[in-house]
C-alpha positions in Angstrom: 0.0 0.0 0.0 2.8 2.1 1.2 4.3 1.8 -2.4 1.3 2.1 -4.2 0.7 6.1 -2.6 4.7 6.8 -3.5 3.5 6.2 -7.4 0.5 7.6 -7.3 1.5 11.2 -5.5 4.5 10.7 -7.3 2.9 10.6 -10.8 0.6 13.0 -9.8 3.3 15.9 -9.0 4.8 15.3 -12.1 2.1 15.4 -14.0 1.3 19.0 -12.4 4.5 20.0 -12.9 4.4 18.7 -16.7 1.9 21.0 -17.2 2.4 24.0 -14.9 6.4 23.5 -17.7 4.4 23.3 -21.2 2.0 26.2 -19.5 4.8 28.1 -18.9 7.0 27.4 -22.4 3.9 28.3 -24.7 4.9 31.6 -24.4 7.4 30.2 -27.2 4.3 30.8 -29.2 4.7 34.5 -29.5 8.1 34.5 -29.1 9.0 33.6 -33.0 12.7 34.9 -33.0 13.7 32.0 -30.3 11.9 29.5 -32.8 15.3 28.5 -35.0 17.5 28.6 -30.8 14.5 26.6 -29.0 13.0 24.7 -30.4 15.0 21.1 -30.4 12.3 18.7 -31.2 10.6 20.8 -34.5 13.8 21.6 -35.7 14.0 17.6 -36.3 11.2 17.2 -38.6 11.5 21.1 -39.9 14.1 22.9 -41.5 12.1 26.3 -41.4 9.8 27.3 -38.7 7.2 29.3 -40.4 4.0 28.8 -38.5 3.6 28.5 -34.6 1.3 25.4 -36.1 4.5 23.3 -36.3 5.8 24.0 -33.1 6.0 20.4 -30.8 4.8 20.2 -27.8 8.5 19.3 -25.8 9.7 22.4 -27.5 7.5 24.5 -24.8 9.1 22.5 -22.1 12.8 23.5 -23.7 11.7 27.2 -23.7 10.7 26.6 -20.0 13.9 25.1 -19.0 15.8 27.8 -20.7 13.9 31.2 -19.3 11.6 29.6 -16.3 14.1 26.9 -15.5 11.7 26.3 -11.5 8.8 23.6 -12.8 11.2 21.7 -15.6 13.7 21.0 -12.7 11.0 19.7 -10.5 9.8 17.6 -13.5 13.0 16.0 -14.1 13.7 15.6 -10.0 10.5 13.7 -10.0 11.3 11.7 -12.8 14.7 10.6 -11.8 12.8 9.4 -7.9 10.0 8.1 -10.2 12.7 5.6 -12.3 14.3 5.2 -9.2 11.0 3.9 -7.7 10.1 1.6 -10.8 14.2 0.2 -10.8 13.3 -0.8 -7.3 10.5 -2.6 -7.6 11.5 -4.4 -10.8 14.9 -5.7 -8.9 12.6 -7.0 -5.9 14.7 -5.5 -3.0 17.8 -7.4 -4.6 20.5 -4.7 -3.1 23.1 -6.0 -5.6 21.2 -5.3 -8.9 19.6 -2.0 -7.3 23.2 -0.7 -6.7 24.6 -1.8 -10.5 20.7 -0.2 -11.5 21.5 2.9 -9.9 25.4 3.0 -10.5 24.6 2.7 -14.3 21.7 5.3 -13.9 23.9 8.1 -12.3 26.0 7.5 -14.7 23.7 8.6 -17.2 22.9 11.4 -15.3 26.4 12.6 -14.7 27.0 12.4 -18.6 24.2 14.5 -19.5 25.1 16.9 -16.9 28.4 17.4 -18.2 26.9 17.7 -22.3 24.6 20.3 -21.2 26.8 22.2 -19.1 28.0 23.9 -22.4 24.9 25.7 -22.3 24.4 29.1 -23.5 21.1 30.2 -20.7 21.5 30.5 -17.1 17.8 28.1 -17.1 19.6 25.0 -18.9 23.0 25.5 -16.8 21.2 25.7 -14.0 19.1 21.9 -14.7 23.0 20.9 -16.0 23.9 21.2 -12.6 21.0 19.9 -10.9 21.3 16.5 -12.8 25.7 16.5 -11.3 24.6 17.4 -8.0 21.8 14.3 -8.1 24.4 11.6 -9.7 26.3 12.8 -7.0 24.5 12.4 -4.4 23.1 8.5 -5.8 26.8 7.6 -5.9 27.3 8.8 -2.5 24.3 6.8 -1.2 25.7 3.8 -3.2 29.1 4.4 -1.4 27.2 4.5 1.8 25.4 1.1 0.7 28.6 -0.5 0.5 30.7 0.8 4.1 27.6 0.9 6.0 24.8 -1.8 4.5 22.6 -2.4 7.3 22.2 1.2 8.3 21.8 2.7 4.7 19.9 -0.1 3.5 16.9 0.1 5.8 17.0 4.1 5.0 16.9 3.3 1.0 14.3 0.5 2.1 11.8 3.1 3.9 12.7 6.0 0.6 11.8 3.7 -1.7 
């Protein structure tokens, strides 16, 4: 039961903070000078941007994280405890696998931390750093994990 609420208020945050992010980045819509800088996802399937028509919907979350960088940060925070969640239950409280799950994670978070750090807006430095500071902290509750099991364990155990 205990796991079931997690998802659900989990889910439901993010879901509020999905949309408070696209609210927020559809100001892209009369903003057409950042359409050829911000707009990732069109710029994909569109060489030229010439209607607001052909604008994707992640492109208003890519505005957001650039100029209102607050609700896309809490998206991807949620995100990364909602994989973290689902990792768990699909490795069954096997500690072992949870710790290569979340080593190989972090990993992928660290990476994409360091790519985006070449950013050119304060908004997408500031998520850059975010996703270091979060590997971070995963591979320092790993380490812990490791010198101190029992302790750590039944703290990741109650998290999670």
């Amino acid at each position: 039961m205990k796991k079931l609420i997690q998802f659900g208020l989990t889910i439901s945050f993010l879901l509020f903070f999905l949309l408070v992010s696209l609210y927020e980045g559809s100001e892209l819509l009369q903003n057409p000078f950042e359409w050829g800088s911000s707009t990732p996802i069109t710029n994909l399937f569109h060489k030229e941007i010439t209607d607001s028509e052909q604008l994707s919907s992640l492109d208003f979350f890519f505005y957001a994280l650039k100029f209102k960088p607050t609700y896309p940060i809490l998206v991807m925070l949620t995100a990364i405890y909602l994989i973290f969640l689902v990792g768990r239950q699909l490795v069954k409280h096997n500690n072992l696998r949870f710790r290569y799950f979340s080593i190989l994670f972090s990993t992928l978070l660290l990476i994409i931390g360091v790519f985006s750090l070449g950013s050119t807006t304060a908004g997408a430095q500031l998520a850059a750093k975010v996703l270091l500071v979060t590997s971070m902290l995963t591979f320092g509750i790993i380490a812990l994990q490791i010198f101190l099991p029992n302790k750590t364990n039944r703290i990741v155990r109650n998290l999670l």
